[in-house]
N, C-alpha and C positions, 0 to 999 in steps of 0.2 A: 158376324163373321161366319164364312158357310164352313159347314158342317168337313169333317175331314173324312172323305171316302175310303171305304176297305179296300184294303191292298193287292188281298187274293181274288176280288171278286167274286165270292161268295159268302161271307160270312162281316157282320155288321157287330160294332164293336155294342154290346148293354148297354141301350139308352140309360139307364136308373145311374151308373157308373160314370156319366157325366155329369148326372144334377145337381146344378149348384145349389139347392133349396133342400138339402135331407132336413127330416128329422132330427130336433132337436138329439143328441147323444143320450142315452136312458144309463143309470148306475145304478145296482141294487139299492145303495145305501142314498140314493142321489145326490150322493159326491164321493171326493176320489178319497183312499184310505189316505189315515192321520199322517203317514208317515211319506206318502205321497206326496200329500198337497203339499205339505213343507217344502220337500223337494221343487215341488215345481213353482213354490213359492221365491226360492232361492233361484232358481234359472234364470226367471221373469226377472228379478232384480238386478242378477247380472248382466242379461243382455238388453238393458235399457239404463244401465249407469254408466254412458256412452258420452259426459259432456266434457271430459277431457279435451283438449286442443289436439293431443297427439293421438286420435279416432285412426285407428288401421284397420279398413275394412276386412281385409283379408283374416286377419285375424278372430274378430268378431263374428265373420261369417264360419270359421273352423269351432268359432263356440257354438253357435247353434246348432255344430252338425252334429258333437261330442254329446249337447243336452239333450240331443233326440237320441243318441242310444242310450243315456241314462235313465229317459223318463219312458221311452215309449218299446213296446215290443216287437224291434224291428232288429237288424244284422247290420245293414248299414247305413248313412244318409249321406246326399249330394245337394249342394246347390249352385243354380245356375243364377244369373241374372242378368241384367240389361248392360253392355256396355254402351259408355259416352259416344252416340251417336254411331250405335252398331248392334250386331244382333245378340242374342245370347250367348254369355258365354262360362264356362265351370270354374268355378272360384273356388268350394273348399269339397272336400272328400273325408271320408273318414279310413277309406285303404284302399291299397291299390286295383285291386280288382275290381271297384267299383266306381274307379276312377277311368276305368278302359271303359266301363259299360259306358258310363254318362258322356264322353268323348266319343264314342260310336254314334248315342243321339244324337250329338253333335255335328258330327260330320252328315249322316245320315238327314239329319232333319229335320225328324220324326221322330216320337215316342210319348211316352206320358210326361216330362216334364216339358217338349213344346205344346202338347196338348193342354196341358193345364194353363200355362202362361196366355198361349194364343188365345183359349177361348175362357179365361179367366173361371176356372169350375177345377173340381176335385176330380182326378183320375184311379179309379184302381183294377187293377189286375190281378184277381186275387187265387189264377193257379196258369203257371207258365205253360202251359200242356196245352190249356183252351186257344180257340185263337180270336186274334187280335188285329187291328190295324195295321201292326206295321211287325211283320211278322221277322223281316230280320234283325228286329231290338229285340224281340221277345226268344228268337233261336240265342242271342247273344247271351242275354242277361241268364236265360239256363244252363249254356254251358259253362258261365261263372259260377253256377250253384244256387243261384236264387229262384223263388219257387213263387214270389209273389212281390207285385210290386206297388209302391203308393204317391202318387204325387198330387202336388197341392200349390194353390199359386200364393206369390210371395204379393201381395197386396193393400194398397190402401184407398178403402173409396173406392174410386171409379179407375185411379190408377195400377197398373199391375206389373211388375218392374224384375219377375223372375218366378223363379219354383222351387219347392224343396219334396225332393226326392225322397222317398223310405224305402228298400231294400230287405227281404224276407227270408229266409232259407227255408222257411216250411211255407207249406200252402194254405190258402184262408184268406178270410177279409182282415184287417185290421179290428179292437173292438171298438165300441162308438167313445167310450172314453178316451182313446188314441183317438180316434178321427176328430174329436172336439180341440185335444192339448197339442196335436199335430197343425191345427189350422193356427190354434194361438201364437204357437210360436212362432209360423210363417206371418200372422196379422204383427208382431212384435218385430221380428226382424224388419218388416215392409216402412211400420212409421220410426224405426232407428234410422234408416238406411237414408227414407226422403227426411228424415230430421234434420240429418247432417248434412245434405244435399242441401239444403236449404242454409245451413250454417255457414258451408261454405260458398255457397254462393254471396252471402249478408257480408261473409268477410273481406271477399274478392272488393265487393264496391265500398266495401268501407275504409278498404285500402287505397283503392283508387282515387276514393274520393279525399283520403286525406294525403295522398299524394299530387293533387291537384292542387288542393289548398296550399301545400307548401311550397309549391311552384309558383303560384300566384304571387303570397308571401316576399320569396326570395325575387322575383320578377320587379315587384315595388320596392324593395329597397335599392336594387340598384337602379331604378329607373327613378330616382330620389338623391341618389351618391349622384349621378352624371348630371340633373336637372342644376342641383348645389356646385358643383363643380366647374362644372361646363357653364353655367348663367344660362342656362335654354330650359323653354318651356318641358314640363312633364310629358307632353305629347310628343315633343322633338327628341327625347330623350330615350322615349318607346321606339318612336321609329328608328333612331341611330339604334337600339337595341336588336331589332329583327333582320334591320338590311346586314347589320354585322352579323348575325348568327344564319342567316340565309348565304353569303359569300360565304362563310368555312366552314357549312354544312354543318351547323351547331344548332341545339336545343337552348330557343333561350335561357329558359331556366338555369342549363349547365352552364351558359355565357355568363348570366348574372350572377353564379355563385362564384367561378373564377374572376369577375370582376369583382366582389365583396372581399373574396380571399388576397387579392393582388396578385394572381398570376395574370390576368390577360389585364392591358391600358389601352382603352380605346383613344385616337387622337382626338384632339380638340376639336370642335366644331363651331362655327356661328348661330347663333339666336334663330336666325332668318336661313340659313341655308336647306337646301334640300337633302333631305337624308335618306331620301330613297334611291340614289346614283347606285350603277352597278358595282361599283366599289365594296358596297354596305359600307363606306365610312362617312358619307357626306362631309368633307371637310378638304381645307387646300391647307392649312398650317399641320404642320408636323410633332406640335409638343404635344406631350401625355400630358392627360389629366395627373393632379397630386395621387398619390396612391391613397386607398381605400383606409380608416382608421384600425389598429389592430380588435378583431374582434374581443 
């Protein structure tokens, strides 16, 4: 993906502020305090105990944004992400003023959370004053009050399906201990999100498929009640089945259930007759079949 050109024409945003490949995160103690890790042990757990039926992304996306101002040293967080067959869009905030900024990216284009998404890398701007890319995000987000800002793409594998935004009042880099629990959580969100995506997608055909089968199902039984009925082959019994649900614009399936139930009585037909006539009845006698036995 090429590169995104500066804005003002003079000034090129810190190659090292794109690299996806930093440095492992360094910690004095090389991990995060006792009282920390719990915490972030508890997030993790939270925003991946996601196997309910009743999964609200919206929701879930508002906890991630909540755990980044719990865990990490930042003012506020945003996330964006991919809509169904459309571009990105802002799903949770954690306040209003930063819900204008991430809505100006928005509109605009431009800024670190399409930077990040687009070219799947860590963004940071770590003092609103320097300049940047895309300099009317950066006049924005200072006159909201923010002094430094951090985005990170929301990813799994090769896929990358949004960004989560960090938000600063003061100025500085994030430290690497945030830039590591900040990716995690964006890596965590990324395989909930395609988790469920995938869930519901398993459930869509699992539906389908056993909506098929039940159509099938209910198809044979009444194409079984006419064959016994009527004395005509199981194949004359199908085709009396379609040509009638083809004339009054029916689903067989919905024909053969109202035949089982005894609201619709197809008339009688011969063994040998054609049952493909524009009629859908194939038949010259007028009696009904007996009605169906009570279920």
């Amino acid at each position: 993906m090429a590169d995104i050109p500066p804005q003002n024409g003079s000034h090129q945003y810190p190659p090292e502020a794109y690299s996806p490949h930093r440095e492992p995160p360094s910690h004095p103690s090389g991990r995060l305090p006792a009282a920390r890790e719990a915490r972030v042990t508890a997030a993790l757990l939270d925003l991946t105990d996601t196997l309910a039926g009743d999964f609200d992304p919206a929701g879930f996306l508002h906890r991630v944004t909540r755990h980044c101002l719990d865990l990490l040293d930042v003012s506020d967080a945003g996330v964006m992400v991919l809509a169904a067959n459309g571009p990105l869009c802002l799903v949770a905030t954690t306040s209003e003023s930063v819900r204008l900024v991430e809505l100006f990216e928005l509109d605009a284009r431009q800024g670190p959370s399409h930077t990040a998404y687009q070219r799947t890398v860590t963004v940071e701007h770590s003092h609103t004053t320097d300049p940047s890319p895309w300099p009317g995000f950066t006049a924005c987000i200072r006159g909201a009050g923010y002094r430094s800002v951090y985005a990170v793409p929301i990813r799994l594998r090769t896929q990358t399906i949004g960004a989560l935004s960090l938000f600063r009042r003061v100025s500085g880099p994030l430290s690497d201990a945030d830039r590591h629990l900040a990716q995690a959580l964006a890596d965590a969100t990324a395989v909930v999100l395609l988790q469920q995506a995938a869930l519901d997608e398993h459930r869509t055909r699992t539906t389908q498929l056993q909506h098929a089968l039940d159509s099938r199902t209910v198809i044979e039984q009444a194409k079984g009640y006419l064959a016994s009925h009527l004395s005509i082959a199981p194949d004359n019994a199908f085709q009396l089945l379609r040509a009638h649900a083809r004339h009054h614009h029916l689903r067989i399936a919905d024909l053969s259930r109202n035949i089982l139930n005894g609201t619709t009585h197809l008339p009688t037909t011969n063994a040998n007759a054609d049952t493909s006539d524009s009629t859908g009845t194939g038949t010259t006698a007028a009696e009904d079949p007996p009605a169906p036995p009570p279920a």
